[in-house]
C-alpha positions as CSV (number, residue, x, y, z in Angstrom):
1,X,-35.5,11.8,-9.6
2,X,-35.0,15.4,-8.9
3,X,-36.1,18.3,-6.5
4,X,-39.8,18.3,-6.6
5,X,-41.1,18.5,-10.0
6,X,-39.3,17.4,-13.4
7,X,-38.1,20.9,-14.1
8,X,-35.6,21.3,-12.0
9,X,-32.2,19.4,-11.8
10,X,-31.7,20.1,-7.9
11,X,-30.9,16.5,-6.4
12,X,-33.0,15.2,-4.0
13,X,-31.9,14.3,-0.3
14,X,-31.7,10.5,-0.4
15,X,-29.8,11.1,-4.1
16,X,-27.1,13.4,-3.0
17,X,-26.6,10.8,-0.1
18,X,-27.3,7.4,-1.9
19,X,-23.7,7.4,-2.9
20,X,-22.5,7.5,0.6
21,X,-24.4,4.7,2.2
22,X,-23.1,2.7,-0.5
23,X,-19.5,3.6,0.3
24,X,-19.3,2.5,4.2
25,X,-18.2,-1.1,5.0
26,X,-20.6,-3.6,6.7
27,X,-20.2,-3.5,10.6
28,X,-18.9,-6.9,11.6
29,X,-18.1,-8.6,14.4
30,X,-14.7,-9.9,15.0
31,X,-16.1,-13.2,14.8
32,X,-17.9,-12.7,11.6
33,X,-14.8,-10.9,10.1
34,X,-13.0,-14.0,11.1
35,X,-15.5,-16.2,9.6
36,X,-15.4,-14.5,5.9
37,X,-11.6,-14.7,5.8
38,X,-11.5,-18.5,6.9
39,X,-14.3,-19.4,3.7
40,X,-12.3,-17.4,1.4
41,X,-8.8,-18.9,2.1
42,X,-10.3,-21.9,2.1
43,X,-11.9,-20.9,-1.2
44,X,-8.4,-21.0,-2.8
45,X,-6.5,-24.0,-1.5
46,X,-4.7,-26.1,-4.4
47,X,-5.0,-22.7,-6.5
48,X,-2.0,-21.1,-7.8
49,X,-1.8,-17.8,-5.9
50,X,1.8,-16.5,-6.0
51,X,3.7,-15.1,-2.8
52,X,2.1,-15.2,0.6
53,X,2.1,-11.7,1.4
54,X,0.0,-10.1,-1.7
55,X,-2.3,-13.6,-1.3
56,X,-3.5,-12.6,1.9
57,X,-3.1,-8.5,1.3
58,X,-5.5,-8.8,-1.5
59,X,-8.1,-11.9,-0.2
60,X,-8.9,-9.4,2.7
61,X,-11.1,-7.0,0.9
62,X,-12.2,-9.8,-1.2
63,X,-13.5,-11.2,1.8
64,X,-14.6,-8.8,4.3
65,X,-15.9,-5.6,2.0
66,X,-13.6,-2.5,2.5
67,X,-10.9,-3.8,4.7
68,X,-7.6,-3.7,4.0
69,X,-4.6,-4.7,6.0
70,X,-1.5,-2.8,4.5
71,X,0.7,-2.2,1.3
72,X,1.2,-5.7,-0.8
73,X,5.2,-5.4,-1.2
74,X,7.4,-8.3,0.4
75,X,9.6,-6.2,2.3
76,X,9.0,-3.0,4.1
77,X,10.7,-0.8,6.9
78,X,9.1,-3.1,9.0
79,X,10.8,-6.1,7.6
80,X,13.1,-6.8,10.7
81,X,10.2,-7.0,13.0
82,X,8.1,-9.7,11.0
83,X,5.3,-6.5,10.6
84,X,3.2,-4.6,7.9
85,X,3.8,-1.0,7.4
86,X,1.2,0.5,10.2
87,X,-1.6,0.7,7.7
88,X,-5.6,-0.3,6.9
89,X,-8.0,-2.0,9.3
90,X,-5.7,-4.0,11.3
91,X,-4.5,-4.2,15.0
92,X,-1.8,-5.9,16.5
93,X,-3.0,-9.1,19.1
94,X,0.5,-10.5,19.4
95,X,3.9,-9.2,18.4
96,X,7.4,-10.5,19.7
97,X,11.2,-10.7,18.3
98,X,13.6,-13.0,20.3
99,X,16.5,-14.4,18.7
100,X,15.9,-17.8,21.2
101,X,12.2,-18.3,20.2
102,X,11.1,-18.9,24.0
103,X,7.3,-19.4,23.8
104,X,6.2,-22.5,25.7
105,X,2.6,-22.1,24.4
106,X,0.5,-20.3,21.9
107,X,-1.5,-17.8,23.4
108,X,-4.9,-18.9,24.5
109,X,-6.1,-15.2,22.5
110,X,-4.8,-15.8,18.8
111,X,-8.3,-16.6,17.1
112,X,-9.0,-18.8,13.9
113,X,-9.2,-16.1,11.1
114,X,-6.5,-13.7,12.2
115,X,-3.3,-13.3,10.6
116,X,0.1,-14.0,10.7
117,X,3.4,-13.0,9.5
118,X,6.9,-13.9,10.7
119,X,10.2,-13.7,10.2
120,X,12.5,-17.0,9.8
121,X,15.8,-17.4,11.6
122,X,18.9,-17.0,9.5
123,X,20.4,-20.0,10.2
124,X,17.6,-22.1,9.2
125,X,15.7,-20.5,6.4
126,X,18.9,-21.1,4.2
127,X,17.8,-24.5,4.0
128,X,13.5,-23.9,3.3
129,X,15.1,-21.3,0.3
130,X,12.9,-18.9,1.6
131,X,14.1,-15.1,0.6
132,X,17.0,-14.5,3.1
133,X,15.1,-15.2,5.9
134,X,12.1,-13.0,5.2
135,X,8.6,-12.9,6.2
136,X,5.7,-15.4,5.4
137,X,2.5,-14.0,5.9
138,X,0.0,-17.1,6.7
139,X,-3.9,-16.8,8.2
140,X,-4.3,-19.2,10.9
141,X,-7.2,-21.9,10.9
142,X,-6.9,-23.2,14.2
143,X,-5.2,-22.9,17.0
144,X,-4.5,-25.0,19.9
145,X,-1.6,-24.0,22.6
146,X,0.9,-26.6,21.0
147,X,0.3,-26.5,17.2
148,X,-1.8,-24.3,14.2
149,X,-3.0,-25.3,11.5
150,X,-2.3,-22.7,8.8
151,X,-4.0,-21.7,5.0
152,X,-1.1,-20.3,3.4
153,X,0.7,-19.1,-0.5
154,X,4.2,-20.4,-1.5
155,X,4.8,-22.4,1.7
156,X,6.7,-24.9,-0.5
157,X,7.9,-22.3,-2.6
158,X,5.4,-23.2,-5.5
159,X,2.9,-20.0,-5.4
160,X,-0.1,-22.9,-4.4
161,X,-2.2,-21.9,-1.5
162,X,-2.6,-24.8,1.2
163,X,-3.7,-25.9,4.6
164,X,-1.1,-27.7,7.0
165,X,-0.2,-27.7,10.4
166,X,2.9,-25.9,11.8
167,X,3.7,-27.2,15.6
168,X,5.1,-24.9,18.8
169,X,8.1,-27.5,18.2
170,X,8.7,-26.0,14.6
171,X,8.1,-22.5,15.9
172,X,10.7,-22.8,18.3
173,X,13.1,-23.6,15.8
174,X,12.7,-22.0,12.9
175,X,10.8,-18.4,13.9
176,X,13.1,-15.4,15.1
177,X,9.9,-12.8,14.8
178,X,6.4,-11.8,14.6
179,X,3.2,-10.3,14.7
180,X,-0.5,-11.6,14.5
181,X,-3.1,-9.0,13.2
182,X,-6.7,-9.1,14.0
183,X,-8.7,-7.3,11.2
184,X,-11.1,-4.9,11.9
């Protein structure tokens, strides 16, 4: 449709804007943000996904339309601190490096559906193979202040995408650093 008869090609209001409205991501709650990336995950458990890093960097706007959560490379200038480059719709809920992983409980505030990444300690991620002590990026399913349960790519160093439980206990002996994101 155009202007106000068929002889002239001026757009109309609600076509010049159309385009617009189409562009803006849905307004979700935390919650429902939460939600969408918890059915997606578990969309792809026992499918062959590749690293855990682009896995999750790319099932975000899959799931929750026009999010994003960062650049999809392994390692960044963040990389000692377990972190994304500060980038896409993302905020930072919980975020420590301590060489003597001293946590006696998970926070009470991590949420199902917010994600993870962390940074093995040297000494130990020698014998997990798992690139020089680098990050793994995981979303958490559940959380209880002793244990989560984790969807996750390349845990076993085999690309698949999987749900399992990692325990405070495990934490405490293997972690050295890291952040949890809440997407926005």
């Amino acid at each position: 449709m155009v202007g106000c008869g068929s002889d002239t090609n001026t757009p109309t209001i609600s076509e010049s804007n159309a385009g617009q409205a189409m562009l803006a991501p849905p307004v979700y709650t935390e919650a429902q943000i939460n939600s969408l990336i918890l059915a997606a995950a578990a969309k792809d458990v026992g499918k062959l996904k590749g690293q855990c890093k682009p896995w999750v960097t790319a099932l975000i706007p899959q799931a929750v339309s026009g999010r994003t959560i960062g650049p999809t490379e392994l390692c960044n200038l963040y990389y000692y601190n377990a972190q994304w480059n500060p980038a896409g719709n993302a905020k930072v809920v919980w975020q420590l490096y301590t060489p003597n992983s001293c946590i006696t409980s998970f926070p009470s505030s991590l949420k199902s559906g917010q994600i993870i990444q962390l940074r093995w300690r040297p000494d130990v991620a020698k014998y997990w193979n798992c690139c020089n002590n680098g990050p793994h990026t995981a979303i958490i399913q559940s959380v209880s202040s002793t244990s989560m349960q984790w969807y996750d790519s390349n845990f076993n160093n085999d690309s698949i995408v999987r749900s399992h439980p990692f325990s405070l206990a495990q934490w405490q002996k293997y972690v050295v650093a890291w952040t949890v994101y809440q997407i926005l």
